[in-house]
KOLROBA-195283 format. One line per 10 residues: for each residue x, y, z of C-alpha. Coordinates in pm, 1 decimal. Each point is the difference from the previous one (the first is absolute). Layout:
BEGIN
X,Y,Z; ...
% end
This chain:
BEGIN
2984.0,2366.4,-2174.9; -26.2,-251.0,292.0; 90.9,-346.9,-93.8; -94.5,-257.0,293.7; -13.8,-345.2,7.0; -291.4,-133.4,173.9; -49.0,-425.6,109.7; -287.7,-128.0,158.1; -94.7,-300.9,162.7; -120.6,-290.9,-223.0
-322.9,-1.6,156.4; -268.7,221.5,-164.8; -0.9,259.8,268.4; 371.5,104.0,-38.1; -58.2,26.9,-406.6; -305.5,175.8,31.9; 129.8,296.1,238.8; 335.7,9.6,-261.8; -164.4,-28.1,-336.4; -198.7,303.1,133.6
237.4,245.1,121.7; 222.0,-82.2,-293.5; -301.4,95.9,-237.7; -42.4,357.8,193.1; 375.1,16.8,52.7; -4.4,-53.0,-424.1; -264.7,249.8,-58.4; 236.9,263.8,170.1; 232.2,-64.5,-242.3; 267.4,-163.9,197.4
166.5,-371.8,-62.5; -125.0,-254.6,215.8; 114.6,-363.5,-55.7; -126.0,-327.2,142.3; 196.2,-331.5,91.8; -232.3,-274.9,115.0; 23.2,-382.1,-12.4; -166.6,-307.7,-148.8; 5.9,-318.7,-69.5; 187.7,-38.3,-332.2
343.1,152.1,-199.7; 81.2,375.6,43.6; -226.5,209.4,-224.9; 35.8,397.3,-83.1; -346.0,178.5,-128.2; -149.5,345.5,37.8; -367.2,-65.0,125.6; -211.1,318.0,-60.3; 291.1,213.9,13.2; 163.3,-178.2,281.5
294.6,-139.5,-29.2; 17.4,-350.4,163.6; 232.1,-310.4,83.2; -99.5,-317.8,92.5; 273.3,-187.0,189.2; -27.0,-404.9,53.6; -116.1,-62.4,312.6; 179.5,-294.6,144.1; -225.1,-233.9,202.7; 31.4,2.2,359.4
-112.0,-349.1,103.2; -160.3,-107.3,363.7; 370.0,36.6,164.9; 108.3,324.9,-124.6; -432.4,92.0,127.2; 113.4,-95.2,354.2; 325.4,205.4,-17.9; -57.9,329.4,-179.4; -264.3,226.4,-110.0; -186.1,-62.9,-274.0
125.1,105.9,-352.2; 317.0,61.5,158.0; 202.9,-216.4,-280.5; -49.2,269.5,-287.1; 210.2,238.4,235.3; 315.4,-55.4,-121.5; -89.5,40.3,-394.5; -225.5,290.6,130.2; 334.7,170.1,109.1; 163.3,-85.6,-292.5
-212.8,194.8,-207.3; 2.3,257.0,155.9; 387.6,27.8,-11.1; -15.2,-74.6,-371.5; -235.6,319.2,-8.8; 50.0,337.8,-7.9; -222.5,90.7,239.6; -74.3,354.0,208.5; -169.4,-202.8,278.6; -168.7,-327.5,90.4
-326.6,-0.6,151.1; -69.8,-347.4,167.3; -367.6,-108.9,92.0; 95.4,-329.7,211.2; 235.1,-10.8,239.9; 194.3,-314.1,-98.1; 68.1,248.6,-332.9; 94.7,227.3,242.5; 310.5,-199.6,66.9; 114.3,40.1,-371.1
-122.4,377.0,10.5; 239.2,53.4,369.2; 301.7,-186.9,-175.3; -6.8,260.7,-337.0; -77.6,282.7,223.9; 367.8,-76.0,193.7; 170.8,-106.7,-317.4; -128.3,287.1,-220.4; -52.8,270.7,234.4; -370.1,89.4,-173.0
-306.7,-17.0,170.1; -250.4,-239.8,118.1; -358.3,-30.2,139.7; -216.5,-283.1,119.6; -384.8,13.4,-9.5; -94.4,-218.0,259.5; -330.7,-141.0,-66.3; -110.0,-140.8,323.9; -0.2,33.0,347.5; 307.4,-60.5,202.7
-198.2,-159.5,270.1; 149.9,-187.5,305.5; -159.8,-315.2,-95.0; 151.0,61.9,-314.8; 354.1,106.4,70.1; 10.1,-260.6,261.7; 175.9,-251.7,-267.4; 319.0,94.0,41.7; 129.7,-63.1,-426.3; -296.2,293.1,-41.1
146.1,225.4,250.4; 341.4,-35.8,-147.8; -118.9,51.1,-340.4; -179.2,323.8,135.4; 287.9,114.5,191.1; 257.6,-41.3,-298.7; -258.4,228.6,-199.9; -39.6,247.5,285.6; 373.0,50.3,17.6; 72.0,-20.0,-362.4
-275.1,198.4,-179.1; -12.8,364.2,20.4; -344.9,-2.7,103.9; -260.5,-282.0,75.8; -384.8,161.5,-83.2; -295.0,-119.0,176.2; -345.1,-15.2,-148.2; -207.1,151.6,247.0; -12.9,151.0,326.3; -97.6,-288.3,165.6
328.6,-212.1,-150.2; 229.4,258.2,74.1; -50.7,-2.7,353.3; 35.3,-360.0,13.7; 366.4,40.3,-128.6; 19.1,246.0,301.3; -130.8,-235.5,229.1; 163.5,-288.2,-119.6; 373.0,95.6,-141.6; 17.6,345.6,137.3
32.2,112.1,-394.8; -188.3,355.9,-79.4; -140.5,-101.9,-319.2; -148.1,256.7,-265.7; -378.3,15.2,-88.8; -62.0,-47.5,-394.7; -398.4,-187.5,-39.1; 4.9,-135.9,-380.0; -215.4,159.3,-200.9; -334.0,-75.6,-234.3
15.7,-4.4,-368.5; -261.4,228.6,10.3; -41.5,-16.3,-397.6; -55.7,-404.8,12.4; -236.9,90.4,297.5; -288.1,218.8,-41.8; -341.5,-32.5,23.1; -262.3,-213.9,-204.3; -267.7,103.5,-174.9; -252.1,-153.8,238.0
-2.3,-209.6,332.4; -116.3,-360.6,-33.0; -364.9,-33.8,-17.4; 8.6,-246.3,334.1; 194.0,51.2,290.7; 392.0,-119.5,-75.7; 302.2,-31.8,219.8; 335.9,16.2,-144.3; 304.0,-189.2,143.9; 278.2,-9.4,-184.8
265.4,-152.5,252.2; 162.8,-295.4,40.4; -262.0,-239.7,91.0; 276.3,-261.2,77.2; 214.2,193.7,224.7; -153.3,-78.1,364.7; 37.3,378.9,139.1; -200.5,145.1,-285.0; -315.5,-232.4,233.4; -196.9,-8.2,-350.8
-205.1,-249.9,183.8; -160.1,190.1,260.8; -85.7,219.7,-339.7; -173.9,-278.3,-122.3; -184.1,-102.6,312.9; -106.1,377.5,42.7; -145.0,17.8,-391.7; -239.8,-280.6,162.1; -129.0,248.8,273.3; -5.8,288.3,-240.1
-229.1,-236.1,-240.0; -262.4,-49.8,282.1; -66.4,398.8,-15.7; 145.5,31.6,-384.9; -85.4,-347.8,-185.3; 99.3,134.8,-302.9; 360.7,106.8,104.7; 323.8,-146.8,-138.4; 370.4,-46.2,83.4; 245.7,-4.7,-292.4
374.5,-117.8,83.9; 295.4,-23.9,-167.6; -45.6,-405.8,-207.3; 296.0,-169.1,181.4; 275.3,-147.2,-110.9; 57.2,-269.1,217.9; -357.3,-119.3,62.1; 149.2,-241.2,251.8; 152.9,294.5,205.6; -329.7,150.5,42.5
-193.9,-265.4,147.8; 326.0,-66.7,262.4; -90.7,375.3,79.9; -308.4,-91.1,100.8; -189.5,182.0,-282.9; -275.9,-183.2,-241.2; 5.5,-22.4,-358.4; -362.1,7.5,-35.3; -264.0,161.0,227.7; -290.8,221.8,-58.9
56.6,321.6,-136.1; 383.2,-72.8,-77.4; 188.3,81.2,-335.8; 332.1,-80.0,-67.0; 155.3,295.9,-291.8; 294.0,7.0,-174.0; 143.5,300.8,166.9; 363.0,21.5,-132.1; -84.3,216.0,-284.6; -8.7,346.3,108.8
-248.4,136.8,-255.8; -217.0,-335.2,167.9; 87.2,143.7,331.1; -68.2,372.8,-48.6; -381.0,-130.4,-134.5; -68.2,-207.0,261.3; 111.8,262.9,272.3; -213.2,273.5,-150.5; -314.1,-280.9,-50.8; 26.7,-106.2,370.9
-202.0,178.0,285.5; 298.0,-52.7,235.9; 369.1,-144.9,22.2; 113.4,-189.0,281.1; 284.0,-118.7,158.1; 1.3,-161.6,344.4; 369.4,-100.7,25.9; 251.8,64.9,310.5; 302.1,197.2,-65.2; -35.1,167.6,-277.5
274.0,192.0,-52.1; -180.4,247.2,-233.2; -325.1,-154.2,-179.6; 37.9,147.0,-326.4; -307.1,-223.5,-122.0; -245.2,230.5,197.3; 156.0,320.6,-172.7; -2.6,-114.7,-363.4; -392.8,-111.3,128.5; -31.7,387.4,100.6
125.1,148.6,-340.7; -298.7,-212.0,-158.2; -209.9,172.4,271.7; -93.7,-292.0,166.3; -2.3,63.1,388.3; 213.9,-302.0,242.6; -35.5,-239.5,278.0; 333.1,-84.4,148.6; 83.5,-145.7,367.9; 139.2,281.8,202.4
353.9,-147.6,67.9; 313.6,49.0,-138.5; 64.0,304.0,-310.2; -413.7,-23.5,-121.4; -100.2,286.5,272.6; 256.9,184.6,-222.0; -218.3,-61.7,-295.4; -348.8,68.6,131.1; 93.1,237.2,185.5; -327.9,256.7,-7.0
-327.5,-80.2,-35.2; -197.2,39.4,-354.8; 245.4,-244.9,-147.5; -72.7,-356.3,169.7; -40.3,-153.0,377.4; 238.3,-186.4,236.2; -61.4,-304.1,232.4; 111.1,-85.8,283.9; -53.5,-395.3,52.9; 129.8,-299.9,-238.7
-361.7,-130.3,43.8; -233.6,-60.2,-345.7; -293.0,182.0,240.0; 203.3,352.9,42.5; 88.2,-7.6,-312.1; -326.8,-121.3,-205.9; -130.9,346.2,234.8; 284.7,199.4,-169.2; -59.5,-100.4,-362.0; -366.5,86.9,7.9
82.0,337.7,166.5; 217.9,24.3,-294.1; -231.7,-97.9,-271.0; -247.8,318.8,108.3; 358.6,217.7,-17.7; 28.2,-140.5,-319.8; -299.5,165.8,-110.7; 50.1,376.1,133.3; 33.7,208.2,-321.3; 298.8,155.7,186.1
170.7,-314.8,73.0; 180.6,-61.7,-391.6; 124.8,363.7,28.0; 164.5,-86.0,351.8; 162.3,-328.5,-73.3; 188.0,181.0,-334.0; 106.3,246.2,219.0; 149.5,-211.8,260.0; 172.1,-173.7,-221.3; 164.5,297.7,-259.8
168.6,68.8,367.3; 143.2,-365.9,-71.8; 110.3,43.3,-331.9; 313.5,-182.1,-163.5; 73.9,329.4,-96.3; 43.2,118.2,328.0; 201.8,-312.1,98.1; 276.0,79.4,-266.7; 30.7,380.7,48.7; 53.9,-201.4,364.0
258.2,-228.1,-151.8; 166.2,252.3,-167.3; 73.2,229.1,261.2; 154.7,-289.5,184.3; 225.3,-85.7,-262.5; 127.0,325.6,-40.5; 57.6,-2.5,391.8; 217.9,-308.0,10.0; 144.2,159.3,-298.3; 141.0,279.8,122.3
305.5,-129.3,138.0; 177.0,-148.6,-246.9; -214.6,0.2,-341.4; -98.9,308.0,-182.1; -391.9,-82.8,-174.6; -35.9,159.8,-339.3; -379.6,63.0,76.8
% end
């Protein structure tokens, strides 16, 4: 059986998008293994079948901030776990890991893949420490996959680099539908409401439109952890019609998704907008801004409505054309089916067929 090593980013993202291949990667029978960092000594366990080590994570302080990419310090022990290892291939989801993943690859002669989780933008790649970091993993990995359509032709655009397609993919056991809609009309958005391109505050300024036709309708968002963060992105902590949810708990999650009437997500480059598809699976139709990867995600209509202007008017219009969809007898039915097309199963038969291509070469799989 496959035994990869997988290491994501610290943030939640990068964990997220690991934990859950590894579990579909697991329930295939192969060996997946996880090396991630934190702050405190090294520590082995096996977490739901998963086994998992936590690395220190050195600090990186304001100077090494200005110099390198962050998280970059846990590199080098990164690497040297996965010399210690034993191995079959390393499976990076942040591109400063990607250094350590390039490195093994030329000293061990096994493969390695990147999962780049963004977009490789211009704006972006216009710090020059990024592009380097990029362009070490471009040249040293055996493959770099994009996340959608949309990203993948950015790395065409931008570093000429013909990146495969593989979306992630919905748990589509932790996501299914609820018993029963909310008895009022509820919006679900479960993004960031801290991070300034998620625009969580023209969300909240359109809930005030939709409340002049809909004065019972809600918005729940994900309770922040940095209250302090969220009011320097320009969203309120308290306005009519707002509740802030503990959304970190899947199970929490999966019932809130299947409760609302619709899931939104206005953000800019989105390089997949996975939110909106786990939202589907608990056949709840969505409202994203038609830029970046979230055409990718509603892409028919049945299963939620696009709009076209960053403006709380277009898209308090949107939400309340949504609402009625939300309401079709067809429309639970449509959303599940959109999203089985987005399964995590899907995403590691995917996974798997790419391993065994960079395999091929020089490694023999015992599938």
């Amino acid at each position: 059986m496959l035994s990869p090593c997988f290491w994501p980013e610290v943030r939640r993202g990068g964990e997220r998008f690991t934990r859950e291949l590894a579990d579909a990667l697991l329930a295939r029978g192969h060996h997946p293994r996880l090396i991630t960092s934190h702050r405190g000594r090294p520590r082995r366990a096996v977490e739901d079948g998963l086994p998992i080590l936590r690395l220190p994570r050195p600090p990186s302080g304001p100077r090494l901030g200005r110099m390198f990419e962050p998280y970059v310090t846990h590199v080098p022990l990164s690497y040297a776990a996965l010399r210690l290892g034993d191995y079959e291939l390393a499976h990076a989801v942040y591109p400063n890991d990607a250094l350590a993943a390039a490195r093994w690859r030329k000293v061990t002669g096994r493969p390695a893949v990147l999962s780049y989780l963004g977009i490789p933008t211009r704006e972006w790649m216009g710090v020059q420490r990024r592009r380097e970091v990029l362009g070490i993993a471009l040249r040293g990995c055996d493959v770099v996959v994009a996340l959608s359509r949309h990203a993948a032709a950015a790395f065409e655009d931008v570093l000429g680099y013909e990146a495969p397609v593989i979306s992630p993919g919905v748990d589509l056991e932790a996501f299914r539908p609820a018993p029963a809609r909310a008895s009022t009309p509820t919006i679900i958005c479960s993004a960031a409401a801290d991070e300034p391109r998620k625009h969580v505050a023209v969300l909240v300024e359109a809930l005030g439109l939709v409340r002049r036709e809909r004065p019972d309708a809600r918005l729940v968002l994900s309770r922040p952890r940095r209250p302090d963060a969220v009011r320097r992105a320009g969203v309120p902590l308290d306005a009519p019609g707002l509740a802030w949810v503990d959304l970190d708990d899947r199970a929490t999650l999966a019932r809130a998704y299947g409760e609302a009437w619709v899931s939104a997500l206005p953000s800019v480059d989105e390089a997949f907008g996975l939110v909106l598809a786990e939202a589907m699976a608990c056949g709840t139709p969505a409202v994203g801004y038609d830029h970046g990867a979230t055409p990718e995600v509603i892409d028919r209509p049945g299963v939620g409505l696009l709009f076209d202007r960053l403006e709380p008017a277009v898209l308090a219009r949107t939400l309340l054309e949504a609402m009625e969809l939300s309401q079709r007898p067809e429309t639970a039915a449509a959303c599940r089916a959109r999203a089985e097309e987005l399964s995590i199963d899907r995403c590691a038969e995917s996974y798997l067929d790419l391993y065994r291509q960079v395999g091929a070469g020089g490694l023999t799989w015992a599938c």
